[in-house]
C-alpha positions as CSV (number, residue, x, y, z in Angstrom):
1,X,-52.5,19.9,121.7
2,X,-50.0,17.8,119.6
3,X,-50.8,17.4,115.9
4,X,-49.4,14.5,113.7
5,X,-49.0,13.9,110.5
6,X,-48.6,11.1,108.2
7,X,-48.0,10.3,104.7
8,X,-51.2,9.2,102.5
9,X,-50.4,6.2,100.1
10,X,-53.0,6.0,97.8
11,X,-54.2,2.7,96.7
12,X,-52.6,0.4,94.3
13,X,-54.0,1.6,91.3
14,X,-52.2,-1.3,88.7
15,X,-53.5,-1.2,85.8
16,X,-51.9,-4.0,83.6
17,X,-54.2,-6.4,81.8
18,X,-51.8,-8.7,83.3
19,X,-53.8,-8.4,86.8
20,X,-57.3,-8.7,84.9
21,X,-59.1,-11.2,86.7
22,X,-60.9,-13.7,84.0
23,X,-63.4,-15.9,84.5
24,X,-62.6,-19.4,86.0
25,X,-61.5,-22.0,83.6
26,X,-59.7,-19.6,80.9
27,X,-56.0,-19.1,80.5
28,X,-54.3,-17.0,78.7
29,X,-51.1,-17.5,76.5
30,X,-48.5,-14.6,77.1
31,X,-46.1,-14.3,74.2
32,X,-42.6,-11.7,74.0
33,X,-43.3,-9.5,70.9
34,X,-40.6,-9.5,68.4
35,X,-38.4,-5.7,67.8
36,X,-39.0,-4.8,64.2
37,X,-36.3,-2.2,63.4
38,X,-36.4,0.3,60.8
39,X,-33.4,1.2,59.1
40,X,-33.1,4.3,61.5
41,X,-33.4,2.3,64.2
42,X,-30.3,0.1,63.3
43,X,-28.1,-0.7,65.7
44,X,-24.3,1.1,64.9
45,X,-22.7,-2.3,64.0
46,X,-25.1,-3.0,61.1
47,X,-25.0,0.5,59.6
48,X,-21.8,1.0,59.5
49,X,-20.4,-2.4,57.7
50,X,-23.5,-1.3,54.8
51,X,-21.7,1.9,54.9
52,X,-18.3,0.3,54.2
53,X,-20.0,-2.2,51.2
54,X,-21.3,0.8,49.8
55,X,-18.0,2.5,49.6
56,X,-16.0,-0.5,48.1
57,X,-19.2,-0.8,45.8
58,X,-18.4,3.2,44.4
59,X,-14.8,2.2,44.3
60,X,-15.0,-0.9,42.2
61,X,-17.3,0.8,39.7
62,X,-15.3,3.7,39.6
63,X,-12.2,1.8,38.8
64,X,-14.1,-0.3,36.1
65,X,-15.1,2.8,34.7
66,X,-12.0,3.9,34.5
67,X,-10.3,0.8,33.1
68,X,-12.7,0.9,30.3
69,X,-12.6,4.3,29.3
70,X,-9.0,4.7,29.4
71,X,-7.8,6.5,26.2
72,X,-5.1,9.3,25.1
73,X,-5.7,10.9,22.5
74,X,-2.4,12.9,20.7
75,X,-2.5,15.5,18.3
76,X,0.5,17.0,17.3
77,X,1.6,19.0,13.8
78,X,5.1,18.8,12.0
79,X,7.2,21.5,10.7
80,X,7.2,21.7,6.8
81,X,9.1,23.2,4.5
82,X,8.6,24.1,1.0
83,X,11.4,23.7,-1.9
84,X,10.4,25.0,-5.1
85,X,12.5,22.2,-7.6
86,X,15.6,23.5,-10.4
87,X,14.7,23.4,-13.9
88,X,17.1,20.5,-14.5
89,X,18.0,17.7,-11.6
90,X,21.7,15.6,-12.9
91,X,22.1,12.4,-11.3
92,X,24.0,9.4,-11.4
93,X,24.0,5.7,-10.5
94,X,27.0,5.4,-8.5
95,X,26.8,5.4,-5.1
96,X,29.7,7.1,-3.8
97,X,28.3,10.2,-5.4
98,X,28.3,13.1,-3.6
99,X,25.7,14.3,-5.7
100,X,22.1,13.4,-7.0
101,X,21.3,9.3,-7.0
102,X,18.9,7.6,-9.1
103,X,18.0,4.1,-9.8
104,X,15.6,1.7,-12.1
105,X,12.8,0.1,-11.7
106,X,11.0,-1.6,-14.5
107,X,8.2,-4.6,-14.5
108,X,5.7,-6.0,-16.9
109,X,1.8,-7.2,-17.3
110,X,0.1,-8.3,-19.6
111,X,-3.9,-7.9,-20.1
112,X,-6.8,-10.0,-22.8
113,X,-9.7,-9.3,-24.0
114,X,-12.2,-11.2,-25.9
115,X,-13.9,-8.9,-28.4
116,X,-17.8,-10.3,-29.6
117,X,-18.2,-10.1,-33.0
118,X,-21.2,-9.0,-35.3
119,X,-21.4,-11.7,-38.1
120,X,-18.9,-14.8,-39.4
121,X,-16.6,-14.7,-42.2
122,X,-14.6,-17.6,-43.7
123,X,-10.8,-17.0,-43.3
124,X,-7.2,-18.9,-44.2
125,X,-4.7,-16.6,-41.8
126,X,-1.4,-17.2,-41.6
127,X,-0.1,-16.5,-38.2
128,X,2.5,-13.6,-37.8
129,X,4.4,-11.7,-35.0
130,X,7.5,-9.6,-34.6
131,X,11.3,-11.3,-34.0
132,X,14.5,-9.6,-32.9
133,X,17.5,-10.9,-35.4
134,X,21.0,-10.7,-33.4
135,X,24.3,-10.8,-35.5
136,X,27.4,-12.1,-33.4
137,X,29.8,-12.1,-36.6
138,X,32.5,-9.1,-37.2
139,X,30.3,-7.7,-40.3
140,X,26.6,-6.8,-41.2
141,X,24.4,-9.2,-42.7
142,X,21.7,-8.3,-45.0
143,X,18.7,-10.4,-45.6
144,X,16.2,-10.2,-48.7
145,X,12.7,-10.0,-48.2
146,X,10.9,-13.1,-47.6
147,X,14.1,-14.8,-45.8
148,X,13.5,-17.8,-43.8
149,X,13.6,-18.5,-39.7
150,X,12.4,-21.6,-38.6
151,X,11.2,-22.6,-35.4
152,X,12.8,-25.9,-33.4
153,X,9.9,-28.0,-34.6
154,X,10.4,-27.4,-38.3
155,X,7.7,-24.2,-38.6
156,X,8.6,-21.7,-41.3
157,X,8.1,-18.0,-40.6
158,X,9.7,-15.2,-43.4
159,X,10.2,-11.5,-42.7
160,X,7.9,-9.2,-44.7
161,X,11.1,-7.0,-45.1
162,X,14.3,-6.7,-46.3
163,X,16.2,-5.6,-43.6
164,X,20.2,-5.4,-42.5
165,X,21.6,-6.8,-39.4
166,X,24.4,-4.5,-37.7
167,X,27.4,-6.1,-36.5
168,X,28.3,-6.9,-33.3
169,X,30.4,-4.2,-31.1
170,X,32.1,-3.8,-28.3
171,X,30.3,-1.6,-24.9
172,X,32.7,-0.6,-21.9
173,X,34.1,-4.2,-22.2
174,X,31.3,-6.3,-22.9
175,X,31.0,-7.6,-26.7
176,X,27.4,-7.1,-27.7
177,X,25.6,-8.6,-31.1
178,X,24.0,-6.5,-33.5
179,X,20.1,-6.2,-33.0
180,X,17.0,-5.4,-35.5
181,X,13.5,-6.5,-35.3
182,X,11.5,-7.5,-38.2
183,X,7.7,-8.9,-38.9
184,X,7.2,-12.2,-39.7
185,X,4.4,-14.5,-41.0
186,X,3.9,-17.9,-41.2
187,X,4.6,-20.1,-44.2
188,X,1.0,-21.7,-44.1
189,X,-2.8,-20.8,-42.3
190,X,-3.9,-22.3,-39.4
191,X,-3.6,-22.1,-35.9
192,X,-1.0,-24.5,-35.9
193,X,1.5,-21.8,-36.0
194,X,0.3,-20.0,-33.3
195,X,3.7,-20.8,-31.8
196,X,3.7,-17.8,-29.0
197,X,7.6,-17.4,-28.1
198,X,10.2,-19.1,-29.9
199,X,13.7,-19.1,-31.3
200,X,14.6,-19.2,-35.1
201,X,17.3,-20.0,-36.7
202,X,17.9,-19.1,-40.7
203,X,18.1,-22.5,-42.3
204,X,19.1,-21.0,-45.6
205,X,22.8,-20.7,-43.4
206,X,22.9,-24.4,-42.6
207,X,26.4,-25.3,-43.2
208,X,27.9,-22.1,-43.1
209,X,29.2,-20.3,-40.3
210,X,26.3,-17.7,-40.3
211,X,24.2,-20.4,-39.1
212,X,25.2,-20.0,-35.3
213,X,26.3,-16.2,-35.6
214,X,22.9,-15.4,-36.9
215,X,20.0,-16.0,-35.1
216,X,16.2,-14.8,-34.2
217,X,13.9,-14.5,-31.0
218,X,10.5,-13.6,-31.0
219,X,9.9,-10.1,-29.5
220,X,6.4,-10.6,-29.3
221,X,4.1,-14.1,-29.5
222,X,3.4,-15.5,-32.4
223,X,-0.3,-15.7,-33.2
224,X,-3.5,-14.7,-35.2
225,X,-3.6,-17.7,-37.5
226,X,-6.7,-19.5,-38.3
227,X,-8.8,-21.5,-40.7
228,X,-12.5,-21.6,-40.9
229,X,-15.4,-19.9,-39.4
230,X,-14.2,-16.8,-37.4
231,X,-16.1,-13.5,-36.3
232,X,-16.2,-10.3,-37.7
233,X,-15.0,-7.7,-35.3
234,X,-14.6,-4.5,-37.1
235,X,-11.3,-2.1,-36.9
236,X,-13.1,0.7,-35.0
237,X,-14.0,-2.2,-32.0
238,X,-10.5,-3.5,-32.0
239,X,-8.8,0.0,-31.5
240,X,-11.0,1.4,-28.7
241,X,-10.7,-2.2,-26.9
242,X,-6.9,-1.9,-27.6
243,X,-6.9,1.8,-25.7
244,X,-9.3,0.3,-22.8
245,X,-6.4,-2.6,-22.4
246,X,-4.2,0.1,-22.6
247,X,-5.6,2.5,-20.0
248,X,-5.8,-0.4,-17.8
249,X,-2.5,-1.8,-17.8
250,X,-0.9,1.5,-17.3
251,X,-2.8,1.9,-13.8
252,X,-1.9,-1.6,-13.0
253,X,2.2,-1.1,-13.7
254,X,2.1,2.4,-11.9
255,X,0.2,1.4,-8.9
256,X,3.0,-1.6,-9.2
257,X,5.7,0.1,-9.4
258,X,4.9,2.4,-7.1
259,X,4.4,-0.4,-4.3
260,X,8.0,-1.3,-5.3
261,X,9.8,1.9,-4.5
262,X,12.3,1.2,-1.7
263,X,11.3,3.9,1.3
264,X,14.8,5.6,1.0
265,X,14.0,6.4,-2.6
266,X,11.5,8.8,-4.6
267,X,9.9,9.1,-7.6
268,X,8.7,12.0,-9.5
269,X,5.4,12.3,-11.3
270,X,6.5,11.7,-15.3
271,X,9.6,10.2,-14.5
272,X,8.1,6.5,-15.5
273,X,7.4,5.6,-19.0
274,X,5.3,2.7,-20.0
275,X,5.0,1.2,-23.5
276,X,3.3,-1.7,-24.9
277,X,3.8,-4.2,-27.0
278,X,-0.3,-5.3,-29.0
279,X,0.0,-8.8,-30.5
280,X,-1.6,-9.7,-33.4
281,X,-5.5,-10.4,-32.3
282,X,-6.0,-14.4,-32.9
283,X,-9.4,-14.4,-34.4
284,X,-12.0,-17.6,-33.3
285,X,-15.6,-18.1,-33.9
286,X,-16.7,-16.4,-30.6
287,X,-14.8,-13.2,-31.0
288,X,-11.5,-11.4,-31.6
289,X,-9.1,-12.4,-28.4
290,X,-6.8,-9.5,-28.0
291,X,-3.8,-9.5,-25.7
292,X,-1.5,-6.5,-24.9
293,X,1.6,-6.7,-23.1
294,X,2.6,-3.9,-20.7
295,X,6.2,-2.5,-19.5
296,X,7.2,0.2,-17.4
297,X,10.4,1.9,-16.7
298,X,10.4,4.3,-13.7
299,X,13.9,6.4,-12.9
300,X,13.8,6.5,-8.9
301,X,16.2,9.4,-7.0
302,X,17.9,8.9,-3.2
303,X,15.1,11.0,-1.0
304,X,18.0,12.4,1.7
305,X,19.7,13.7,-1.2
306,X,17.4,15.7,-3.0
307,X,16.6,17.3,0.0
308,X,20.1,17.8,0.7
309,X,20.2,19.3,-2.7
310,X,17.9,21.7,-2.3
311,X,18.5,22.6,1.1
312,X,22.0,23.1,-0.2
313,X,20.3,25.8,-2.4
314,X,17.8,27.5,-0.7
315,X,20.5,27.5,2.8
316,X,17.9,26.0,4.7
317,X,19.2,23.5,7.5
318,X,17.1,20.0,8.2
319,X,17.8,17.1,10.1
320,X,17.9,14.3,7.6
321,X,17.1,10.9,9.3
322,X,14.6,7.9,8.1
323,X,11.3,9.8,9.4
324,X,12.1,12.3,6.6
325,X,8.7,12.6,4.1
326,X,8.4,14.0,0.6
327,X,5.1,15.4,-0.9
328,X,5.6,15.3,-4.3
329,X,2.2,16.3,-5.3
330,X,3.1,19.2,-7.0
331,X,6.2,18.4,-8.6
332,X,6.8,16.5,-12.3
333,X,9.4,16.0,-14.6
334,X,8.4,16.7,-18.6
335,X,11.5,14.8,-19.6
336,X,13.6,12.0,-19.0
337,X,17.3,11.2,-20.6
338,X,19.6,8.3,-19.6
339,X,23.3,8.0,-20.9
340,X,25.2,5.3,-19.6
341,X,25.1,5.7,-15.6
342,X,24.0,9.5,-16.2
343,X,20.4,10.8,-15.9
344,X,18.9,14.3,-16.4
345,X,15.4,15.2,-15.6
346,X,13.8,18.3,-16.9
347,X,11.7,19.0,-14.0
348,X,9.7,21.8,-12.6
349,X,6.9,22.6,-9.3
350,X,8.0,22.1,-5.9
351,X,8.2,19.7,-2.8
352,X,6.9,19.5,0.4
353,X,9.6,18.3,3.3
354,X,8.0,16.7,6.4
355,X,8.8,14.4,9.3
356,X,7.1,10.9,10.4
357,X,7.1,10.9,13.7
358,X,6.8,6.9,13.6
359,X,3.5,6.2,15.4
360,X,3.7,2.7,16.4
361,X,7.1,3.1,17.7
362,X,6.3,6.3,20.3
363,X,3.3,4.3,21.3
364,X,5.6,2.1,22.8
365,X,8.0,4.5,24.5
366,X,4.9,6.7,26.1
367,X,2.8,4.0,27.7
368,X,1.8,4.1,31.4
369,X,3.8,7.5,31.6
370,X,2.8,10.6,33.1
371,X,1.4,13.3,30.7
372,X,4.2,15.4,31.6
373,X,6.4,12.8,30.0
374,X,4.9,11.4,26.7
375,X,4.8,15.3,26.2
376,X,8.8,15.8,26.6
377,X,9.1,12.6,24.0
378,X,7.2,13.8,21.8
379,X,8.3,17.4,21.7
380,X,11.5,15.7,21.0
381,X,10.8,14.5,18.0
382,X,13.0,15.7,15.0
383,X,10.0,17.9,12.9
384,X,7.6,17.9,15.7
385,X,6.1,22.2,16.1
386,X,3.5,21.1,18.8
387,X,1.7,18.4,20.5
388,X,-1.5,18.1,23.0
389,X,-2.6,15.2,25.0
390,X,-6.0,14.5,25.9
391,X,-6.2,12.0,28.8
392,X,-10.0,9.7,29.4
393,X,-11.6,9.5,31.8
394,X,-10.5,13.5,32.6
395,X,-9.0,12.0,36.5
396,X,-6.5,10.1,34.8
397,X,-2.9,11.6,34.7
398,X,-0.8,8.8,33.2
399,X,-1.5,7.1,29.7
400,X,-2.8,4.1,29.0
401,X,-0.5,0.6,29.4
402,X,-2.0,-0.6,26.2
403,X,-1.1,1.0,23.1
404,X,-4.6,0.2,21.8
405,X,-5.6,2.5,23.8
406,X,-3.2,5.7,22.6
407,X,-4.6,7.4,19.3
408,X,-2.6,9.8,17.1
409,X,-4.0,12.4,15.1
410,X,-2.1,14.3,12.7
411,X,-3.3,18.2,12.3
């Protein structure tokens, strides 16, 4: 007998709450549920433009950074050279001299002081000062003591002294008059006379030719008289309050004058003398007014050529060019003589030869190039022994456009 066989389906077994039977009436509301994706679960679109913000984000910050941290720092060191100085340098002021040029410098300040007294005194002071006397006639002229100048407004002053006016002479080809200076006090007290600078004639010449030929200026102001009530300033006060005026206005006219050396020139330590002139102090009821007057004469030598000198000397070769520098430090001169366009310094210690490499200048010549090439420029440099560069931020490999942003630093 014949078997069959057939396939079993089993029965529909759905089990969706779709096919729930409800109870009659109700109805149920079917809503799609919304895909929430995790960042994993991004599709590749998304994820890869964050990718790309994120890079440009890195990139923008790295270039900031870079931007504001961009800095070279340079140090280098310069060749020096060390001349010990002759006991006697010989220059002169001409400039076609193939040897040792000097030149002068001179200025003047003056400096007052008002000096408190400890008590009053009733005084009648003539006032007094000092006046050169010039003598433009072919013979010398002597004057007796007590001889008369007078001022353009009729003031009488006499000299304390007698003294003897030279005659004029004759320099190179000049005709210059015969010069002496004498003190001189007023005819009466009072601070009328305080007359400061003037120029005297000797009235006792009216009429004669002497009147014009001899004549008076005053070398110093004319001052100090007074009448009345004054204060008593003793003579100890006045001399240590002339030294401190002194003192003061020496380091005034030498920080002066040394502000007005030209850069080609040099000067040596004691090759600047300063003298003062200490007017009479003009006593007033509040105190003693004292008033010094200052001058300075510095002898100033051609830098290039005293190193030429003593490279001359020692047969030691240097380039000489305008970032040539001179320490002077431990060089001086004890002595100081000047005859006609002649000088001759007694001078002992040595120099220090260096180079300025010009700062400002290479900062401009080495911007926004490659380290390799700011180092060739400056190795080039006439004095330069050696040089480092240290770029910032440590990727860079150029130096900075601005040449803020370049420092130099001098070992």
């Amino acid at each position: 007998m014949k078997k069959e066989f057939q396939d079993i389906i089993p029965p529909t077994q759905n089990r969706s709450i779709r096919n729930i039977p409800l109870p009659n009436g109700r109805k149920v509301e079917v809503r799609e549920e919304e895909e929430v994706l995790t960042f994993g679960g991004q599709p590749k679109k998304r994820r890869f433009s964050i990718w790309v913000l994120a890079v440009i984000s890195i990139l923008l910050v790295f270039m900031s950074l870079s931007w504001m941290l961009e800095k070279a720092v340079i140090s280098y060191s310069v060749k020096k050279q060390t001349f010990s100085l002759p006991e006697k340098l010989v220059a002169s002021k001409e400039s076609g001299n193939d040897g040792l040029q000097y030149a002068v410098i001179s200025d003047t300040l003056e400096e007052s002081k008002t000096i408190k007294g400890n008590g009053e005194k009733e005084v009648s002071i003539p006032a007094s000062g000092t006046i050169q006397i010039f003598n433009n006639s072919t013979t010398a002229q002597k004057l007796i003591e007590k001889t008369r100048f007078e001022t353009p407004e009729g003031l009488i002053f006499r000299i304390e002294k007698a003294v003897t006016v030279p005659a004029k002479k004759i320099v190179g080809k000049e005709t210059v008059p015969g010069t002496i200076e004498a003190k001189v006090v007023a005819d009466k007290p009072g601070s009328s006379y305080n007359v400061g600078l003037k120029d005297f004639t000797v009235p006792g010449f009216k009429g004669d030719p002497r009147f014009t030929a001899i004549f008076a200026r005053s070398k110093t102001e004319i001052g100090g008289g007074s009448v009345g009530k004054v204060a008593i300033v003793d003579e100890a006060t006045l001399e240590s309050a002339t030294k401190e005026l002194q003192e003061i206005l020496k380091n005034k006219l030498e920080e002066k004058i040394a502000s007005e050396i030209p850069k080609d020139f040099m000067l040596l330590r004691g090759a600047s003398e300063v003298t003062y002139q200490n007017e009479t102090p003009v006593m007033k009821a509040e105190g003693a007014v004292l008033k010094i007057k200052g001058s300075v004469k510095a002898f100033i030598l051609v830098k290039q050529k005293v190193v030429s000198l003593l490279m001359q000397e020692s047969k030691i070769s240097l380039p000489l060019d305008d970032t040539l520098t001179i320490d002077m430090s431990n060089a001086s001169v004890s002595s100081a003589e000047e005859a006609g366009n002649k000088l001759e310094l007694a001078t002992k210690g040595e120099v220090i030869v260096s180079y300025d490499i010009g700062e400002t200048s290479v900062k401009d010549s080495i911007k926004d190039k490659s380290k390799t090439e700011a180092l060739k420029i400056i190795s080039g440099l006439p004095g330069v022994e050696k040089s480092k560069i240290t770029l910032k931020p440590f990727w860079k490999n150029s130096l900075p456009k601005d040449p803020k942003n370049i420092e130099f630093i001098k070992e």
